[in-house]
C-alpha positions in Angstrom: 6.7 24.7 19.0 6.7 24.4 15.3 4.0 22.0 14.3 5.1 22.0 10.4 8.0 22.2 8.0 8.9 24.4 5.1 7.9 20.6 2.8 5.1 19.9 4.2 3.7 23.4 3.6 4.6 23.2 -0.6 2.9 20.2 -0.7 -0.4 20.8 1.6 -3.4 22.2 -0.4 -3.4 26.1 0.0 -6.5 28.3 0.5 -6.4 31.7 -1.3 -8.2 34.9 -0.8 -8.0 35.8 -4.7 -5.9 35.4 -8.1 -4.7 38.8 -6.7 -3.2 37.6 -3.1 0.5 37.2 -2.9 0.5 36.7 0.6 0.3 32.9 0.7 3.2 32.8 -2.0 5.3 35.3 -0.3 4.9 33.0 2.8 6.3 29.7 0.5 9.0 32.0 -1.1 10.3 33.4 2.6 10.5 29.7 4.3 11.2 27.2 1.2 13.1 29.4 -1.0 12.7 31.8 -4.0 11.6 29.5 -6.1 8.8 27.8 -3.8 5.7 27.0 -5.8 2.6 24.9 -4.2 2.3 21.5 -5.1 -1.2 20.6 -4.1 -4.0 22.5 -4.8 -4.4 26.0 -4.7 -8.3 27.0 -3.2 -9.8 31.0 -4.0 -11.9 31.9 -1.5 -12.5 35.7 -1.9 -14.6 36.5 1.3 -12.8 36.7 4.3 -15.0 35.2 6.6 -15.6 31.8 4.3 -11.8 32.5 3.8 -11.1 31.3 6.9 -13.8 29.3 7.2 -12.3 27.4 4.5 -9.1 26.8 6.1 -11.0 25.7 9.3 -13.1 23.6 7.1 -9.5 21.9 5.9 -9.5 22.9 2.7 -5.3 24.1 3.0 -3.7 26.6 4.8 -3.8 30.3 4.3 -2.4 33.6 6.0 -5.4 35.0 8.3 -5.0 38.1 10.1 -4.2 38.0 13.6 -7.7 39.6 14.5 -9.7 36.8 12.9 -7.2 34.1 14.3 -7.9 35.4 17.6 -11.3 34.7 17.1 -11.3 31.3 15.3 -11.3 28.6 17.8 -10.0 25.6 15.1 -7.3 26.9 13.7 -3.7 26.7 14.9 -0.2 29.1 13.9 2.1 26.5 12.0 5.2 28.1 13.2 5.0 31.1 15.6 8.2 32.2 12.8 5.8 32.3 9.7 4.0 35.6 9.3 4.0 38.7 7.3 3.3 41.8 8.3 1.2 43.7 5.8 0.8 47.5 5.5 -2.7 49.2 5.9 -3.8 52.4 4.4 -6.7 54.3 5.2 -7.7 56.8 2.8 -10.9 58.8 1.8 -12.0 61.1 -0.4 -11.2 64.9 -0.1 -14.2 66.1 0.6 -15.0 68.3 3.7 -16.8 66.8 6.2 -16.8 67.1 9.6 -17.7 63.7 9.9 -15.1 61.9 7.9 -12.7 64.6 9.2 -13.8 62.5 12.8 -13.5 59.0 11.7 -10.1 59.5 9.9 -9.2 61.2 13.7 -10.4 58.1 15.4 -8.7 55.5 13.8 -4.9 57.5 13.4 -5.6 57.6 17.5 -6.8 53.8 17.8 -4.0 52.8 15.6 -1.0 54.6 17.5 -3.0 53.1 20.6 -2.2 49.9 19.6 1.1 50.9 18.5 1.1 51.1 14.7 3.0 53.0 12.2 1.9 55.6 11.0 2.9 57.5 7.5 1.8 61.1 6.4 
């Protein structure tokens, strides 16, 4: 059950991982409209633990990756409708090494495992 409207979230303070994160905007743009700007404060918290300790703290709302949601006990999804997906890339340097060769093996299996996408 949606605990929020598309309003309330313009006007509520926002937390922000960096001048660089578009992810809290995008959110604004895709459920108030294009030209959605916040109208309270905007908070930059660039470490992602005191990110979302920040948010727990009250300080506004953010977008935290499901992993870290999963593990913080005070916060709460707004609308089960508002997310983003985001795109990871894992890359390394091209150097040969048995043992980067390994970890880059590991995590392409772990991530089909949990049923990611995959690009070559």
């Amino acid at each position: 059950m949606p605990t929020g409207t598309a309003a309330e979230l313009v006007h509520a303070p926002m937390v922000v991982y960096d001048r660089e994160d578009p992810l809290q905007y995008d959110m604004l743009k895709q459920v108030a409209g294009a030209e959605a700007r916040p109208a309270a404060q905007v908070h930059h918290v660039p470490d992602s633990t005191q990110f979302v300790a920040a948010i727990e703290a009250g300080m506004g709302w953010g977008m935290v990756p499901e992993p870290q949601l999963l593990k913080a006990s005070d916060l709460r999804v707004l609308d089960e409708q508002w997310f983003i997906d985001v795109p990871l890339y894992f890359q390394r340097w091209s150097v040969d090494s048995k043992v980067l060769g390994r970890i880059g093996d590991i995590l392409v299996t772990a991530a089909r495992d949990h049923g990611l996408h995959l690009l070559a």
